[in-house]
N, C-alpha and C positions, 0 to 999 in steps of 0.2 A: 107432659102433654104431647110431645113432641114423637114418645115410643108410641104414645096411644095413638097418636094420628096415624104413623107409619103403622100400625100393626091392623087400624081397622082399614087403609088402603089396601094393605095385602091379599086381608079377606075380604073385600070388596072384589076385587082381580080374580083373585086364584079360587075362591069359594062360595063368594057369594053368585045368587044368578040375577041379581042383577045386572050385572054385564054378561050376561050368558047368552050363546044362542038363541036366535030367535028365528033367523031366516038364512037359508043360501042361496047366494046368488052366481048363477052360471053363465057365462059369457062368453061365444067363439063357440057356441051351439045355443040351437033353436028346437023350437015341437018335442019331440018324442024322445030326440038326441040330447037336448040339455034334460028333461024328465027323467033320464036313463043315466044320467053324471052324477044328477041331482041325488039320485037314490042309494048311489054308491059310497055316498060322502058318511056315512052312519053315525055320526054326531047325532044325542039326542038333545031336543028342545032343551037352554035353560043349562047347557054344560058351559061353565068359562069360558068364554072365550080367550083367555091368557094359557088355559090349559088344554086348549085344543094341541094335538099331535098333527100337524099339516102334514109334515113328511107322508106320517102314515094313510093321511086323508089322500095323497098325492098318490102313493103306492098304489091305493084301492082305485083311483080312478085309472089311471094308467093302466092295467087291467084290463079294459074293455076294448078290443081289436080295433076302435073307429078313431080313438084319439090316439095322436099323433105325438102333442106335447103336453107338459099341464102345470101349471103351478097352483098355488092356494097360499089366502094368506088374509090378514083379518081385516075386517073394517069395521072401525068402532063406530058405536057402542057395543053393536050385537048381530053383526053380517061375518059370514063367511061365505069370502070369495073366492069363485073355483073359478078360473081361467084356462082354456078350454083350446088345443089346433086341431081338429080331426085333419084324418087321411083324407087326402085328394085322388080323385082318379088318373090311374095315367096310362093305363092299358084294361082290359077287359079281355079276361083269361077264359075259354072255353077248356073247362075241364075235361080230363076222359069217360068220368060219369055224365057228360052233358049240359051239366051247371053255370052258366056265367055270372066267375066271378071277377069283381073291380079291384085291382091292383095299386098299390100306390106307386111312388115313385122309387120307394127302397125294395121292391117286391115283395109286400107282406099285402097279402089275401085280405079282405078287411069285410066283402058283402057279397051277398050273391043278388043279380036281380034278374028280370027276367026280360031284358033288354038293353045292349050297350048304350048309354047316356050319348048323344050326339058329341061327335069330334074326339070321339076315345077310342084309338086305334084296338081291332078285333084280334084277340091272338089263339093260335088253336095248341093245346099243351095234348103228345099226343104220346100215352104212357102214365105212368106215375113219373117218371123222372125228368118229362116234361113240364112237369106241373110244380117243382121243387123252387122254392126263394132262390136257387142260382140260376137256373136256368127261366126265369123270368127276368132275372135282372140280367142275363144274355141278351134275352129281347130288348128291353131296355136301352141295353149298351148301343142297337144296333136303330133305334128310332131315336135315340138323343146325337145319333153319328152324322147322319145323312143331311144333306141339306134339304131347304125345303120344297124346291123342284123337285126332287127325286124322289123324297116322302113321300110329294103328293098323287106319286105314282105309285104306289105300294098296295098292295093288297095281297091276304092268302099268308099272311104271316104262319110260319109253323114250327114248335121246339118241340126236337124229342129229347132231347138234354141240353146240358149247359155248355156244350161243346159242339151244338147242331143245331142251327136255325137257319132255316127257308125259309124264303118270301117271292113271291112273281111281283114282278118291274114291268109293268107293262105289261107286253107279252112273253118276256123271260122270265126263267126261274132264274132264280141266284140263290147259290151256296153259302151260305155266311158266317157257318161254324159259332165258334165262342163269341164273346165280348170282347176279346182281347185284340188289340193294335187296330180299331176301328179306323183311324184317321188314313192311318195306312190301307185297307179294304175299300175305303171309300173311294180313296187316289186312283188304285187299280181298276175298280169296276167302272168308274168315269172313263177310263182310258179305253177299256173293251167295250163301252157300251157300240160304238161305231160298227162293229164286227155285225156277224150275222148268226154271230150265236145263239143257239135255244137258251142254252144253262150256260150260265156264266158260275165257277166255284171261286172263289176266292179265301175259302176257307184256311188253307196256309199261303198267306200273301206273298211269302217270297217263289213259289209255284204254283201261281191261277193256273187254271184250266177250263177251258172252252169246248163247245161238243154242240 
């Protein structure tokens, strides 16, 4: 009695659909965004739920540029749940074809729209090599550096590489070069802003240069 029971719980699990899919349910996206998770999940109606492959279900959504993070994982009797981070905006990249597109915070490209979203610094990528995952997270390097006084003065961001970023301070331009030893660049251009310089470089911080 006892195999019998265990053998028809098994197949109840693993092969019957009665515990089978029936619905997914997406979370940590809305509208069109969880529509577009949703579809990606290819479980058909009425497959076990105990033999769902989440990994693989997890693989496929991850896949699509917007999310960020994702796990998946079952909710009995017969729900599977996709849980869902998309990317955030944290820059808005004017490409060299004229495109803007919204950047995350890791510098992966993620949307193009046809308007920077309010409070998402404007950055101009000017070449192909300005337009490259390093040299966006150059920028990056260089809006998560600054404090927010002197943020708030920025405007005219510009990467031609990952080793060359401009931006005008006011009425300066300033040299910003890489991403690298920002706290140090910050230091320094604090110190020269007093001066009466057009362009402030600071691009190798242990020799700014003013003009």
């Amino acid at each position: 009695v006892a195999a019998g029971l265990a053998a028809s719980l098994v197949w109840v699990l693993g092969w019957s659909s009665i515990l089978g899919v029936s619905d997914v349910e997406v979370s940590g996206a809305t509208g069109a965004e969880a529509t577009a998770v949703a579809e990606l999940v290819e479980v058909p109606v009425g497959t076990p739920l105990a033999r769902v492959d989440t990994d693989a279900v997890a693989e496929r959504v991850r896949g699509r540029v917007t999310v960020a993070e994702v796990s998946v994982r079952r909710s009995w009797p017969s729900t599977l749940a996709v849980d869902v981070v998309l990317r955030t905006p944290a820059i808005v990249v004017k490409n060299p074809q004229g495109q803007l597109e919204v950047v995350d915070a890791e510098g992966i490209a993620f949307k193009v729209v046809k308007s920077a979203p309010k409070g998402v610094p404007l950055v101009t990528a000017r070449g192909p090599e300005g337009a490259t995952r390093d040299a966006l997270q150059s920028a990056l390097a260089l809006l998560n550096a600054l404090p927010p006084e002197m943020a708030a003065q920025v405007s005219g961001i510009t990467v031609s590489s990952a080793s060359l970023v401009t931006f005008t301070l006011g009425k300066r331009t300033v040299v910003w070069g890489s991403g690298e030893a920002s706290e140090r660049k910050v230091a320094i251009l604090t110190a020269l802003l007093p001066t009466k310089a057009k362009v402030i470089d600071v691009s190798a911080p242990d020799t700014p240069v003013t003009r």
